[in-house]
C-alpha positions as CSV (number, residue, x, y, z in Angstrom):
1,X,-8.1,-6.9,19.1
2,X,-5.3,-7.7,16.4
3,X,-5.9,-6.5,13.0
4,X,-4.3,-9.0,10.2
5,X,-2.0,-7.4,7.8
6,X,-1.3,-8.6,4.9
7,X,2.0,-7.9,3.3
8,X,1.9,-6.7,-0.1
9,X,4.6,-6.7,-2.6
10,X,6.1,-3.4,-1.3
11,X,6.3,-5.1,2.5
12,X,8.3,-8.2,1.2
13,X,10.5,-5.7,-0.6
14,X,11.1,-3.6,3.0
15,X,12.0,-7.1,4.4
16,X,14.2,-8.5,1.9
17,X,16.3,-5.3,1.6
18,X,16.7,-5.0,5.7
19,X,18.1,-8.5,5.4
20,X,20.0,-7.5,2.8
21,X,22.2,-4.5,4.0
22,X,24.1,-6.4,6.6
23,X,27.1,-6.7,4.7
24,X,30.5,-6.3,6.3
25,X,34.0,-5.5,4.9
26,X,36.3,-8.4,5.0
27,X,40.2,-8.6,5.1
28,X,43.5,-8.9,6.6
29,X,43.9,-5.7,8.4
30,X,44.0,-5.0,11.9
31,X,40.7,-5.6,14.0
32,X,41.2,-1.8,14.5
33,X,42.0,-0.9,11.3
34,X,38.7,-2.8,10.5
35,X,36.3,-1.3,13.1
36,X,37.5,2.4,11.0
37,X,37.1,0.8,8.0
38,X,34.0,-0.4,8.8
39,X,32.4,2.9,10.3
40,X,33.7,4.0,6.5
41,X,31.4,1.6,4.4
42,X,28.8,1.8,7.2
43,X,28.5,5.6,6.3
44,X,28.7,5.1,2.5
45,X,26.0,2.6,2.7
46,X,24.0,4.7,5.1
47,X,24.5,7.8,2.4
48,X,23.4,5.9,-0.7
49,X,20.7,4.5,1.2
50,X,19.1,7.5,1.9
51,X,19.9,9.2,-1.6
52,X,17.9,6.4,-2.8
53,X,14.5,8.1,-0.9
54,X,12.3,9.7,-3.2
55,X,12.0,13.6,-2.5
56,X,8.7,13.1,-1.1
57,X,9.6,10.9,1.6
58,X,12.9,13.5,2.5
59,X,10.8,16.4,2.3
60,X,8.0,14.6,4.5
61,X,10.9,13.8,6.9
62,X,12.1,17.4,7.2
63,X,8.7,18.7,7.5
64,X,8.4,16.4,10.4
65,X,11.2,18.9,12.3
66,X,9.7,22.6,11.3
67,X,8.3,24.8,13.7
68,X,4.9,25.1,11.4
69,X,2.7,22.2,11.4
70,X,1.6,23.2,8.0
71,X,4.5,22.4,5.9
72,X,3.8,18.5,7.0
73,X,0.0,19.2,6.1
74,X,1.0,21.1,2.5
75,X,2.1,17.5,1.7
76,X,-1.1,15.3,1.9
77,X,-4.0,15.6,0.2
78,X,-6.9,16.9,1.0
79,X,-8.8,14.0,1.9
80,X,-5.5,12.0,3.1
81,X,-5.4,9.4,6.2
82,X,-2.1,9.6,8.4
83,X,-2.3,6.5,10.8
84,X,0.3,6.0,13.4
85,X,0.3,1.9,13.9
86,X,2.4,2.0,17.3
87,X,-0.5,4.1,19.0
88,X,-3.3,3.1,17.0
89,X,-4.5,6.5,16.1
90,X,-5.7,7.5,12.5
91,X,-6.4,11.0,11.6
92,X,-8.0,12.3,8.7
93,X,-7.3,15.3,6.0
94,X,-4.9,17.8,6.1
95,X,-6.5,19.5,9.1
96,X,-5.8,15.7,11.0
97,X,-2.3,15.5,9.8
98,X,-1.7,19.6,11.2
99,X,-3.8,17.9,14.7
100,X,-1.4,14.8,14.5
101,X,2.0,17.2,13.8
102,X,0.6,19.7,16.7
103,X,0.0,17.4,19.2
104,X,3.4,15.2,18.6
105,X,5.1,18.6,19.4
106,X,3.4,19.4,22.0
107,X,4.3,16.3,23.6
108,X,8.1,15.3,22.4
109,X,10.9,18.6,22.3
110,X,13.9,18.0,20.4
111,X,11.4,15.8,17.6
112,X,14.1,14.5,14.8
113,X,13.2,12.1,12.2
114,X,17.2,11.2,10.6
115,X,16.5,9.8,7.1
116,X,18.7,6.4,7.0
117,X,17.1,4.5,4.3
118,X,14.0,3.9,2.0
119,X,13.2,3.7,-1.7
120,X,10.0,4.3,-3.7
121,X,7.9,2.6,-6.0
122,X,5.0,3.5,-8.6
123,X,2.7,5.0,-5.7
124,X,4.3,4.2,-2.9
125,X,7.7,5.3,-0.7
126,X,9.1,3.5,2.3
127,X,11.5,5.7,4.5
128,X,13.5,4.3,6.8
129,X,15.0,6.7,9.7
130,X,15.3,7.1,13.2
131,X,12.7,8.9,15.4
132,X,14.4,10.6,18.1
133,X,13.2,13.4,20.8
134,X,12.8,14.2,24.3
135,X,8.8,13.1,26.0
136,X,8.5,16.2,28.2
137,X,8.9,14.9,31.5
138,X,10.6,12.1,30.7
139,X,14.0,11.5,32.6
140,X,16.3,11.0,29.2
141,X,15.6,11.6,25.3
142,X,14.7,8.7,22.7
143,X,15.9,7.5,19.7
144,X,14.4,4.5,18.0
145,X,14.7,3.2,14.5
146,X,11.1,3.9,12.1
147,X,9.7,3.2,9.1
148,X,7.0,5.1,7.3
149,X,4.8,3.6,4.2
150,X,3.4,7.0,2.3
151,X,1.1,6.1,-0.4
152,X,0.7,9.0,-3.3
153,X,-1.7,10.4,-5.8
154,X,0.4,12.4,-8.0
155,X,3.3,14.4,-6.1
156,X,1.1,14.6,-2.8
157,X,0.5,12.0,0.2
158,X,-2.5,10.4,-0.1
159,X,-2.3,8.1,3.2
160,X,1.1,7.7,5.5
161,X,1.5,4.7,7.6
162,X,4.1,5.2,11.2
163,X,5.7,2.0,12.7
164,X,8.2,1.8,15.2
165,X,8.4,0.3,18.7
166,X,6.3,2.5,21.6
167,X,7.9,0.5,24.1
168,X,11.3,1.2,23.5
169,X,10.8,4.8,23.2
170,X,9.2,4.6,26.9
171,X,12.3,2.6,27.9
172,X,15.1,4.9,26.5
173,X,12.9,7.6,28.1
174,X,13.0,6.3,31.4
175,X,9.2,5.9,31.6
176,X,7.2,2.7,32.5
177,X,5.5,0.6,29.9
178,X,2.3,1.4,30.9
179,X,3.0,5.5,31.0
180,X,0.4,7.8,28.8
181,X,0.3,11.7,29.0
182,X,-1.7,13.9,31.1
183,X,-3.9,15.8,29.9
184,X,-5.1,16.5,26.5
């Protein structure tokens, strides 16, 4: 069963600034000289996009790629609600969130989250990245574009929202659609 989402103000925002950073350099160079200058403004925009990220949602990214699940954990409060949207799973407190870190390891090798984008709010932050590892097992490693909606109280996370596309990762990964882990 589909669950209706509504968008709030913060979700039109996401939209309207993906459709917004499209822009393209335009002049009479070469169509080499173009493609280099381009990779040029793509990187400048990629870096002031992510400089715009709060330092919640950069430390939350790098937390995501430590060896110790707590430092992801240290970051929620106590009674917070991770939810990962692309599995359906929800996990609850900061013992969930170390369950949710512990098991994602488990499962992926290689786990990156590459901070690309994002920008905060009042309450919330929305960072934008790409979600890349290696599903042990799998033939090849992922990488997938993300976006994560943290909602705070104070300087900690009080709920953290995952969506990205559980298909493609399957695809890059060389696994069938319908592929879940064994075991636990």
């Amino acid at each position: 069963m589909r669950t209706r989402i509504v968008v709030s103000g913060l979700g039109a925002a996401v939209a309207t600034a993906a459709l917004l950073a499209g822009t393209t350099p335009t002049s009479a160079a070469s169509p080499r000289e173009q493609a280099g200058t381009q990779g040029v403004v793509e990187n400048a925009q990629q870096s002031r996009k992510s400089d715009r990220v709060p330092t919640i949602g950069r430390r939350w990214a790098a937390a995501w790629e430590t060896t110790d699940t707590r430092d992801l954990a240290r970051l929620y409060t106590k009674d917070a609600v991770y939810t990962d949207r692309a599995l359906d799973l929800v996990f609850q407190g900061r013992e969930g969130v170390t369950e949710w870190e512990t098991g994602s390891h488990q499962l992926i090798t290689d786990f990156g989250f590459d901070v690309t984008g994002g920008f905060g709010g009042r309450d919330e932050v929305v960072v934008e990245g790409v979600f890349s590892g290696h599903i042990v097992g799998a033939p090849r490693p992922f990488a997938v574009p993300a976006v994560t909606v943290l909602r705070l109280r104070g300087n900690l996370i009080r709920s953290s929202s995952d969506y990205y596309n559980r298909g493609e990762i399957l695809s890059d990964s060389g696994l069938p659609a319908d592929w879940t882990p064994t075991g636990k």
